[in-house]
C-alpha atoms as one frame of an Amber mdcrd trajectory, in Angstrom:
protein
  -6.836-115.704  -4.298  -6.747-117.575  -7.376  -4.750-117.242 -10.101  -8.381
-116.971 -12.278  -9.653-114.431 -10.290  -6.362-112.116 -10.221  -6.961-112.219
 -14.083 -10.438-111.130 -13.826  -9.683-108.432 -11.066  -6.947-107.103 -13.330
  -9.104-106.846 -16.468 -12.045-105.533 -14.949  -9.736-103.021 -13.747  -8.619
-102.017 -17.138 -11.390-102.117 -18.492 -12.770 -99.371 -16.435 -10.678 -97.011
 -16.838 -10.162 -97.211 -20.143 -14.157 -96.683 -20.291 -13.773 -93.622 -18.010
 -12.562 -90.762 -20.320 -15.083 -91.977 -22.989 -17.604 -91.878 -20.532 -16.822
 -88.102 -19.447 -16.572 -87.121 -23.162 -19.665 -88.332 -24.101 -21.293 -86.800
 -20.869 -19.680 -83.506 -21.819 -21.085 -83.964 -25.785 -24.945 -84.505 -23.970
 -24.613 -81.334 -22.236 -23.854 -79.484 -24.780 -26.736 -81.197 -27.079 -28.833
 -80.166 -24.360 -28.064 -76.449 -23.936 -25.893 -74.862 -21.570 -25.743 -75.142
 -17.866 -27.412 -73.209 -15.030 -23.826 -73.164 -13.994 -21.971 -70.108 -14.001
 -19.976 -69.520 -16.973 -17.242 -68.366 -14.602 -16.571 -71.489 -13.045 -13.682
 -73.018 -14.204 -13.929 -76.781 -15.279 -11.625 -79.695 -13.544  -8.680 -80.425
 -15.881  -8.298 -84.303 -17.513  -5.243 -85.134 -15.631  -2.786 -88.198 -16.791
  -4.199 -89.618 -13.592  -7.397 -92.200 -13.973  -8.027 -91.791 -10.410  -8.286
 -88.214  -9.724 -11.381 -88.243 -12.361 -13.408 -90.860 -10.092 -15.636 -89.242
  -7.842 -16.313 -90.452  -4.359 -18.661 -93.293  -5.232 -15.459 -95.138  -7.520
 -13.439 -94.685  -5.098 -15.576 -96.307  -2.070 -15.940 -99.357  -4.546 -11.812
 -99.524  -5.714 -11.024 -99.911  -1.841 -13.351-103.221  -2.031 -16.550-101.690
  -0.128 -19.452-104.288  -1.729 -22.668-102.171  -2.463 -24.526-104.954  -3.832
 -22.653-108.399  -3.607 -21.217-108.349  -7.027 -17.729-107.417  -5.867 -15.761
-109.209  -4.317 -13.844-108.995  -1.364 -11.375-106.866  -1.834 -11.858-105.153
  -5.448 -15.636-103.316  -6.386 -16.483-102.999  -9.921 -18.478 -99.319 -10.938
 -22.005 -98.912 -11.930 -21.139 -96.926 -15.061 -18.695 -93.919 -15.761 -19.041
 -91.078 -13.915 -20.050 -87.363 -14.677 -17.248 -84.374 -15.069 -17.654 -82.038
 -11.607 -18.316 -78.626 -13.309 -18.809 -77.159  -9.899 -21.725 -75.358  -7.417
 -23.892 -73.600 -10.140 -24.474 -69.724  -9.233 -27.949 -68.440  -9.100 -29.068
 -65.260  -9.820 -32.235 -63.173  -8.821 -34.571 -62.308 -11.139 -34.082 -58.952
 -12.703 -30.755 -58.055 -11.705 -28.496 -56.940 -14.139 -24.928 -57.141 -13.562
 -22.718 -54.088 -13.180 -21.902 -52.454 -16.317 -17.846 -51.835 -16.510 -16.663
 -48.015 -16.540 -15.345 -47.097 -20.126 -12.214 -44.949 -18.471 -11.367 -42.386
 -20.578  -8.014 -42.414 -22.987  -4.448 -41.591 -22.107  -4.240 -37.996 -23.775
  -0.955 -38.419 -26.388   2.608 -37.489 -25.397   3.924 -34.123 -25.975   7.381
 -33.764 -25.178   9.034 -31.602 -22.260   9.030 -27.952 -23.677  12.440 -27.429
 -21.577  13.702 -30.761 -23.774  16.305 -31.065 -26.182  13.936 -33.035 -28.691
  11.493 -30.187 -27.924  13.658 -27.077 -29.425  14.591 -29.516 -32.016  11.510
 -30.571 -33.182  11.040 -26.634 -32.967  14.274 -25.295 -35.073  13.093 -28.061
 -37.877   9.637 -26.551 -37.772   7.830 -29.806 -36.401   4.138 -30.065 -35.635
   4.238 -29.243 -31.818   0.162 -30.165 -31.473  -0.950 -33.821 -30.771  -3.762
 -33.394 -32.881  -2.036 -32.414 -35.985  -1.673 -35.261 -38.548   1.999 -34.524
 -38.966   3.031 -34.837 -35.289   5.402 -37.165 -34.071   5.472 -38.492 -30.769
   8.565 -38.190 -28.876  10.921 -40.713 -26.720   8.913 -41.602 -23.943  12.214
 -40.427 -22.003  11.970 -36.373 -23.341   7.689 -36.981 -23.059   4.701 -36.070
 -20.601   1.123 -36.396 -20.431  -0.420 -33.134 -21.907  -2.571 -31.090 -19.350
  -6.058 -31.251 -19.577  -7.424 -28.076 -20.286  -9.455 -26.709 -17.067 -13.037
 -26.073 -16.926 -12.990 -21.474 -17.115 -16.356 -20.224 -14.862 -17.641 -16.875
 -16.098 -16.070 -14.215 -13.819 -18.457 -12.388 -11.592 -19.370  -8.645 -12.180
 -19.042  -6.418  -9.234 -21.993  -4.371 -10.973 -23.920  -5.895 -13.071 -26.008
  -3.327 -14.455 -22.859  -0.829 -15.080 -22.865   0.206 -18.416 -20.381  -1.038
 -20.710 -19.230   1.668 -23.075 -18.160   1.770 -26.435 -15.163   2.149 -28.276
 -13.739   5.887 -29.333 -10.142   5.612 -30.770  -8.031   4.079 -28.423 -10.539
   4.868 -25.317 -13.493   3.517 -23.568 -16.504   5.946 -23.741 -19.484   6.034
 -21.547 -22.135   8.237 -22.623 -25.440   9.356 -21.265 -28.391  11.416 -21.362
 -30.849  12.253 -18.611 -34.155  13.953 -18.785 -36.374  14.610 -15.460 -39.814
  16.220 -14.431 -39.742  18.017 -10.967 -41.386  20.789  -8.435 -39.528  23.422
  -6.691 -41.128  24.978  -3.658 -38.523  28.019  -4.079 -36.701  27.775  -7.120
 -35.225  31.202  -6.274 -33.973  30.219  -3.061 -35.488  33.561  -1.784 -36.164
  34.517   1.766 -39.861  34.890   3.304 -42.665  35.705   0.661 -40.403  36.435
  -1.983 -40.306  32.530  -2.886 -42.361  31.254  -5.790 -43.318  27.052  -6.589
 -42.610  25.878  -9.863 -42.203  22.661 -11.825 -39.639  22.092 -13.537 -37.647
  20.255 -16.628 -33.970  19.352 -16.389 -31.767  17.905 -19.209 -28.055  16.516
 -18.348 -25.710  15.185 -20.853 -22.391  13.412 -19.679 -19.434  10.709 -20.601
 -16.497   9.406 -18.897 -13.899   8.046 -20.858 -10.985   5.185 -19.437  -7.569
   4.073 -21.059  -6.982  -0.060 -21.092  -3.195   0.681 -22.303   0.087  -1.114
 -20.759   1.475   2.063 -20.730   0.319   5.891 -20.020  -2.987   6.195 -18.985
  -5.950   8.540 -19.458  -8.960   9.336 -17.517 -11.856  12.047 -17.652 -15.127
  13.049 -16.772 -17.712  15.477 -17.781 -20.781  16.766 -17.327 -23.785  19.515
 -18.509 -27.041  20.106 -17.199 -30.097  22.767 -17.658 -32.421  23.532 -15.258
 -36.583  24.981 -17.060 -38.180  26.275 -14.814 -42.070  26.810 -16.132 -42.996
  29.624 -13.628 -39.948  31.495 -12.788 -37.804  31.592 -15.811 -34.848  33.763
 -13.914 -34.621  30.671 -12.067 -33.529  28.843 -15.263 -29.668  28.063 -14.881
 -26.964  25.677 -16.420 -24.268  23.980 -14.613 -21.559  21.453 -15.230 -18.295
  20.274 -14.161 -15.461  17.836 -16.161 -11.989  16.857 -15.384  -9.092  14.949
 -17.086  -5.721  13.322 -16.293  -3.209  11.578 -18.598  -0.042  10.418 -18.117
   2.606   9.845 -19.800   5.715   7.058 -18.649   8.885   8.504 -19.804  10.844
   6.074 -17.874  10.088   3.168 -14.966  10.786   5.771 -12.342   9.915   9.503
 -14.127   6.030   9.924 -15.084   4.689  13.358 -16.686   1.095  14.046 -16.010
  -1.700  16.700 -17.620  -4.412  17.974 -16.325  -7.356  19.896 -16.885 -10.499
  20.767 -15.392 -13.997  22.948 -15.817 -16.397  24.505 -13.329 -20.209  25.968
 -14.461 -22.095  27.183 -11.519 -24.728  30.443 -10.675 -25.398  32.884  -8.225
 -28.424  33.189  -6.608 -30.322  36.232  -4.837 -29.173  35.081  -1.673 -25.365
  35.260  -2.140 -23.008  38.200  -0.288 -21.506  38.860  -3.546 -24.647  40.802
  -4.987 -25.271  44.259  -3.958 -27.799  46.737  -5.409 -26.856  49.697  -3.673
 -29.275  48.312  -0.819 -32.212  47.842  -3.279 -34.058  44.522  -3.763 -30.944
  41.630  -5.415 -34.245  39.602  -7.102 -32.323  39.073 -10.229 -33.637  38.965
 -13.710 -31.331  35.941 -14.752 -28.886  34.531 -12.677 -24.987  35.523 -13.115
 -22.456  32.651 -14.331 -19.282  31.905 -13.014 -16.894  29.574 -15.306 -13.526
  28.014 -14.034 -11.509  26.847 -16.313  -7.716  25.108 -15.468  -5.209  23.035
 -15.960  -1.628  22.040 -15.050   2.152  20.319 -16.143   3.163  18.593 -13.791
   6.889  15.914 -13.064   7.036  12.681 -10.679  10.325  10.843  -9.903  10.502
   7.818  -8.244  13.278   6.677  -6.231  12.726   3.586  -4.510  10.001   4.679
  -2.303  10.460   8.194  -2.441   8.160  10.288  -4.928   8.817  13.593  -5.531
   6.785  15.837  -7.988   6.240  18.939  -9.180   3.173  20.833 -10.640   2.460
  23.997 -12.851  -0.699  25.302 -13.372  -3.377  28.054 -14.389  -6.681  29.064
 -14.011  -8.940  31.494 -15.229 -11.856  32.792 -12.927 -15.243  34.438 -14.831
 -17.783  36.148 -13.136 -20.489  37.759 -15.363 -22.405  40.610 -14.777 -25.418
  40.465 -12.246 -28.573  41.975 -13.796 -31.410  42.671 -11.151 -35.463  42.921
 -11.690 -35.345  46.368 -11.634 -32.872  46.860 -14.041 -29.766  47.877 -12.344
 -26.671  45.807 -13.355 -23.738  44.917 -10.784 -20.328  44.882 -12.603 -19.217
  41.201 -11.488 -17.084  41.254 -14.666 -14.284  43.081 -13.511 -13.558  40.687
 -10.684 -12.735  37.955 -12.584  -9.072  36.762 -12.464  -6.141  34.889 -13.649
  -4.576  32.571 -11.072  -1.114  30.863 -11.529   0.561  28.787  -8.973   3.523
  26.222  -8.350   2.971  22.988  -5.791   5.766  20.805  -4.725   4.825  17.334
  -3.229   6.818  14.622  -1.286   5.670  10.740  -0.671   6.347   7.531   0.942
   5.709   4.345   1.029   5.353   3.145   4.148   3.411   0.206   3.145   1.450
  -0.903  -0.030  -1.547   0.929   1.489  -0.129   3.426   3.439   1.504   6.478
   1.622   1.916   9.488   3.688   2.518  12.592   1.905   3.690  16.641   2.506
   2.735  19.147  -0.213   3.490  23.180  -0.519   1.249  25.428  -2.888   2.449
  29.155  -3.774  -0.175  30.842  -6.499  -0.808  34.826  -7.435  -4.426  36.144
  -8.683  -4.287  38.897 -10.881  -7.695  40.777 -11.723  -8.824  41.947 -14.739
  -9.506  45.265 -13.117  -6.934  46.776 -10.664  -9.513  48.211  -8.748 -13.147
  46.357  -8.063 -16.671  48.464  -7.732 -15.550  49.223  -3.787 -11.995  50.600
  -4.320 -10.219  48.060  -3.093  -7.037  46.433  -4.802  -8.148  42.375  -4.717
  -4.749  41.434  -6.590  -3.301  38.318  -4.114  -0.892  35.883  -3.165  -1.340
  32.539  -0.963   0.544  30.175   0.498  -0.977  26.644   1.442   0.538  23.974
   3.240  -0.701  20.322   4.044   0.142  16.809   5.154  -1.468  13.847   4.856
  -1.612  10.409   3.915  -3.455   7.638   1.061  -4.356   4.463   2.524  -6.322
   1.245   1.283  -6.601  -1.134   3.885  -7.726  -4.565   2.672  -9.968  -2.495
  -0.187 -12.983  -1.849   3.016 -11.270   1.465   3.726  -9.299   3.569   1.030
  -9.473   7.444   0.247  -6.745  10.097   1.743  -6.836  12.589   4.595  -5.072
  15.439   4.610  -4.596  18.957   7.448  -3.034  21.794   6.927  -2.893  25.599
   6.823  -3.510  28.624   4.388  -3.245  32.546   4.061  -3.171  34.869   1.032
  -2.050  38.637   1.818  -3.718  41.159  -0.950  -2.145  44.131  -2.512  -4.575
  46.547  -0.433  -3.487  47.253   2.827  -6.952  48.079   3.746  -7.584  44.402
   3.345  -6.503  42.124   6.385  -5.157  38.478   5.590  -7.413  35.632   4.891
  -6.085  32.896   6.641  -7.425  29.309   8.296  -7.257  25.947   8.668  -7.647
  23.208   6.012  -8.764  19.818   6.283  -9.748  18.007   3.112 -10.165  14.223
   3.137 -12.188  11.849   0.961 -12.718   8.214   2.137 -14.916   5.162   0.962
 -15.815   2.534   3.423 -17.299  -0.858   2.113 -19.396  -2.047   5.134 -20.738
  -5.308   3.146 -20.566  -5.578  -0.287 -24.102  -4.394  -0.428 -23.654  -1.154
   1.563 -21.198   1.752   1.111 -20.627   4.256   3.253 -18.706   7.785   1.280
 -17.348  10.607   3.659 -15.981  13.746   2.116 -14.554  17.210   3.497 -12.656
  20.185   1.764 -11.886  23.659   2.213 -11.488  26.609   0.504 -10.120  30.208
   0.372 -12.900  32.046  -1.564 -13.139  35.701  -3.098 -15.983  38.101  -2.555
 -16.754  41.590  -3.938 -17.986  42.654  -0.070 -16.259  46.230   1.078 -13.696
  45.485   3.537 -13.934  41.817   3.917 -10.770  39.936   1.798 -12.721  36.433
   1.511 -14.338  33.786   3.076 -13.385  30.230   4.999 -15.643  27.923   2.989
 -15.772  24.530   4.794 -18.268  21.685   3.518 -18.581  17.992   4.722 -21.043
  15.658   3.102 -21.681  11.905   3.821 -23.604   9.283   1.543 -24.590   6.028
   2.146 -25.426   3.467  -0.656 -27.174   0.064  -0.097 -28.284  -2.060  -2.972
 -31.474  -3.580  -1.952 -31.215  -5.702  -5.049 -28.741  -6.232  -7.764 -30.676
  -3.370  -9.459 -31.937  -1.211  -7.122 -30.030   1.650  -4.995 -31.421   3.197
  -2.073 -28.552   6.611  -1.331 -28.971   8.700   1.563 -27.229  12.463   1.801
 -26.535  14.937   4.080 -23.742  17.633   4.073 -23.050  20.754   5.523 -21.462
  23.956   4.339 -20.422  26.980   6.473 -18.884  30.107   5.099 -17.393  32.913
   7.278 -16.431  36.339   5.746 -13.828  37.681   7.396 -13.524  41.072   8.603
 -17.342  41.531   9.045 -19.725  40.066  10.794 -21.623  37.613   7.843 -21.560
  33.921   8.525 -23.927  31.359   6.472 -24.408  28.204   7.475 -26.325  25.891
   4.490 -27.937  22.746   5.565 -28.735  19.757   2.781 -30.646  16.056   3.278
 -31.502  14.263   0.595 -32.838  10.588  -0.581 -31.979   9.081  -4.217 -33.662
   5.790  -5.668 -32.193   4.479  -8.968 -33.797   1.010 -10.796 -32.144  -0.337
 -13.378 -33.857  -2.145 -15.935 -31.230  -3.007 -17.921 -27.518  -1.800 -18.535
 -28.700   0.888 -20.606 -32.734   1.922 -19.283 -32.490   3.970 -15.234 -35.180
   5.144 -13.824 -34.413   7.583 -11.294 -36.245   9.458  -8.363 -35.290  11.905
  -5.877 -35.995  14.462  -2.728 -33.670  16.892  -1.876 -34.149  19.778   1.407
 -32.131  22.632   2.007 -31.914  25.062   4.967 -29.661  28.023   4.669 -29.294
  30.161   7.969 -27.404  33.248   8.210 -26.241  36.290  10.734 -27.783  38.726
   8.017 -31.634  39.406   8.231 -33.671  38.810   5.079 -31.274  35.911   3.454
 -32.415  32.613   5.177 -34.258  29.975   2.832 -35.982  26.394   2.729 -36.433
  24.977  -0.724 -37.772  21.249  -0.800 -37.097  19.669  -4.452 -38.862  16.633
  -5.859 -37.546  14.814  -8.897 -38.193  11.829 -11.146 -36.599  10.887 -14.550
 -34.955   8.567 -17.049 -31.596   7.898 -17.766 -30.233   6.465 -20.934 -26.411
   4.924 -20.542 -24.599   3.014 -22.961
C-alpha cells in the first residue's frame, strides 16, 4: 500500500470516531424531542465507555475488518454509512389494561420501650420518666436495654353460659336478684281429699323471691329465699302460703381456719289427708289449713391441715305447729307439739383428689317440747344420734354433687314409745349430658315427728329426678318425677305419694318469663279413706331483674 493511501486510511479512521459520540448524542437529543420510548423505563442504558469500539454495533464492525458493502472501501479498511444509534435494549410490552401490582405499605416498627427487668428501666422509673411511647416526654432507650412493645391483642366478647339469666343489681356490697311471679291455674282437688270429698277450683298464686351472691376476695356470702300464696276462688280453706330461704357466710380468719353462719326457714301446711290430724274419728275437712314454721341456724369452725378438714357445728331450731281447726268446729291442739331442737355435728374430710373429697360426719341433737305431755299422754321429749359417710366429687364439671349413707335412731323419754331408727341415704348429683341437656338426681331422708298414739315417728324417704333440655337458647323444656314414702313406725300406716310433672319456661328477654306447667299427684296409703289424685294446670309471668 501506498504511502497516500495509509494517510487516507488513517484519517478516515479518525475521523469516524471522532464523529461517533456526536452522532450518539445527537441521536439521544432526537429521542427525547420526540417523546419517550416504548422501551421500558427499567432497562438500563449501555454506558459510553473510553473505548470507540465497543459503541459500534455489528454493521461498523463488519466494515473496520475490510468487508466492502458497496465498492467504496477498499481492501482491507471499510468506511461507515453514518454514526450509529445507542442500543437502549428489547422494549417491554404490556397488555392493555393491566395495571401493575400496587406495593404493600407494611405497617411501622412500634417504638422501643426498654426491658422492664433493665437497669435504665427502674431508672428512668426512680427519676419519674415517661414510661409510655406515646407520651411527648418519653425518651427512647439504648437499643441494648430496648424491645419492641407488644401489640395489644384483639379481646372476643366472652360467651355466656345463659344468656337470658338475669343479671342483678347492686345492694351494698352484694349482688341481688329479685323477682316476682304471678300465675292463673285449675285444681281438680285443691283439698287433696279422698273420693267425693274433692272439689275443682281455679286458682291465683303470687311468689316473691331474691338470691343474693358475694364477688369478695375474701369471706363469702350466699342466700336464697322465697314466698308464695296460693287463692283458691272456690275452696278458700284450700288457700295456703309457703316458702323456704337459706343463707351461708363465711368468714376467713386465717389461710387454714374458716368460721361459717348459717341460717335457714321452712313455711309449709297440712292438709286433710295427713296422720297428724285427728278429730276424735270425726270428719279432718279442715276449715283452714294448719302452718308449720322452721326456723334455724348454726356456728360452726373448719381447720385445714394440708388435706385434712376438720369442723365443727352448733346449731338450733325451733319447730311450730299451729292449731288444726276442722269444718265442724272442733280444734286439734297441734300447738303443744312444737319443739326446740339443739344439736352438735362433728365432720372429717379428705382430699383425695381435686374432685374427690370423701367425708365422715356424727350428729348428736335433743328436742324439747313445749308441752311435757302431747294430747295422747305420751312424753315426745328426744334424743338422736345420726351417723354418715360419704363423699363430694366433680369429675371434669359433667358429674358433680355428693353422696352420702348412713344410719339414725332417736330414743324418747316415754318408755311406751319404741326407738325410731333407719337407714339414711341422702345424695344430690347434677349430670351435664350435652351442654343443652341436664340431667338432676336427688334423695334424702328424714326422722319425722307425729302426734299418732303409740307410734314415735316416721322414716320419710323421697327421691326426685329432673331433666332440663334447652330446645333453644330461650326455651326450657323440664321433666319431673319423684317419689316419697313415709312409714310410721309402731303401727301399721304407710303412704306412699307419687308426683310427674312437665315445666315450659320462654324467655323473652333477661327480665320478661313466661311460664307454663302440669303437675299429677297420686298418694296411696294402707289406711282406707286417705288416697288422692289432684291434676294441677298452671300458666304465668315472671318478672326477674
Amino acid at each position: 500500500m501506498s504511502g497516500f493511501s495509509r494517510r487516507f486510511h488513517c484519517s478516515a479512521v479518525a475521523a469516524w470516531l471522532a464523529a461517533a459520540p456526536v452522532g450518539m448524542a445527537s441521536a439521544a437529543l432526537a429521542q427525547d424531542a420526540r417523546g419517550p420510548s416504548r422501551a421500558s423505563s427499567s432497562q438500563p442504558v449501555a454506558p459510553v465507555s473510553g473505548d470507540p469500539g465497543d459503541q459500534l454495533d455489528g454493521s461498523a464492525r463488519q466494515g473496520l475488518a475490510g468487508e466492502a458493502s458497496d465498492g467504496r472501501f477498499t481492501a482491507d479498511v471499510g468506511e461507515p454509512r453514518g454514526p450509529a444509534a445507542a442500543n437502549y435494549g428489547k422494549p417491554v410490552l404490556r397488555k392493555p389494561g393491566k395495571k401493575p401490582p400496587k406495593k404493600v405499605a407494611y405497617p411501622a416498627l412500634r417504638p422501643l420501650a426498654p426491658y422492664p427487668t433493665s437497669a435504665e428501666a427502674r431508672l428512668g422509673l426512680r427519676r419519674g420518666q415517661a414510661s409510655d411511647p406515646s407520651d411527648p416526654d418519653y425518651v427512647a432507650p439504648s437499643p441494648t436495654t430496648a424491645i419492641v412493645t407488644p401489640p395489644q391483642k384483639k379481646t372476643h366478647p366472652k360467651l355466656e353460659d345463659n344468656p337470658f339469666a338475669p343479671v342483678g343489681v347492686d345492694v351494698g356490697l352484694l349482688r341481688v336478684t329479685p323477682y316476682a311471679e304471678s300465675d292463673l291455674g285449675f285444681s281438680d282437688n285443691p283439698n287433696l281429699a279422698s273420693g267425693r270429698a274433692n272439689r275443682s277450683s281455679a286458682f291465683a298464686r303470687e311468689e316473691l323471691g331474691l338470691s343474693a351472691q358475694s364477688d369478695w376476695s375474701n369471706h363469702a356470702f350466699t342466700g336464697d329465699l322465697r314466698l308464695g300464696y296460693n287463692d283458691y276462688f272456690r275452696a278458700h280453706e284450700a288457700d295456703a302460703p309457703d316458702g323456704d330461704g337459706k343463707f351461708l357466710a363465711r368468714i376467713d380468719v386465717a389461710r387454714d381456719l374458716k368460721v361459717n353462719v348459717d341460717g335457714k326457714f321452712v313455711l309449709t301446711t297440712q292438709n286433710s289427708s295427713s296422720p297428724n290430724l285427728n278429730n276424735g274419728g270425726q270428719s279432718t275437712a279442715l276449715s283452714t289449713r294448719p302452718i308449720i314454721a322452721v326456723f334455724g341456724g348454726g356456728l360452726g369452725v373448719a381447720k385445714t391441715f394440708n388435706r385434712l378438714e376438720l369442723s365443727l357445728r352448733g346449731s338450733a331450731e325451733r319447730d311450730y305447729w299451729q292449731d288444726a281447726h276442722f269444718a265442724d268446729g272442733s280444734i286439734q291442739q297441734l300447738s303443744r307439739d312444737s319443739y326446740n331442737a339443739y344439736g352438735l355435728t362433728g365432720r372429717a374430710s379428705y382430699e383425695l383428689t381435686p374432685g374427690v373429697k370423701p367425708f365422715v360426719e356424727t350428729t348428736f341433737d335433743t328436742r324439747d317440747r313445749d308441752s311435757a305431755v302431747d294430747g295422747s299422754g305420751y312424753r315426745r321429749d328426744s334424743d338422736g344420734v345420726l351417723a354418715r359417710a360419704g363423699s363430694t366429687f366433680e369429675l371434669s364439671r359433667l358429674l358433680t354433687g355428693d353422696v352420702a349413707a348412713g344410719y339414725g335412731e332417736r330414743t324418747y323419754r316415754d318408755a311406751r314409745l319404741s326407738q325410731l331408727r333407719g337407714a339414711l341415704v341422702d345424695s344430690s348429683l347434677v349430670w351435664t349430658v350435652t351442654p343443652l341437656t341436664k340431667v338432676t338426681l336427688r334423695t334424702a331422708t328424714s326422722l319425722d315427728e307425729t302426734t299418732i298414739a303409740g307410734s314415735p315417728g316416721s322414716v320419710s324417704r323421697v327421691a326426685g329426678v329432673e331433666v332440663a333440655h334447652a330446645l333453644l337458647r330461650n326455651l326450657t323444656l323440664t321433666a319431673t318425677g319423684s317419689v316419697q314414702d313415709s312409714r310410721y313406725q309402731a303401727v301399721n300406716l304407710n303412704q306412699t305419694l307419687y308426683q310427674t310433672g312437665l315445666r315450659v319456661e320462654y324467655n323473652l328477654t333477661r327480665s320478661i318469663v313466661l311460664k307454663g306447667s302440669f303437675t299429677h299427684q297420686r298418694m296411696l296409703s294402707n289406711q282406707a279413706g286417705t288416697d288422692y289424685t289432684a291434676n294441677i294446670v298452671m300458666v304465668g309471668l315472671r318478672l326477674q331483674r
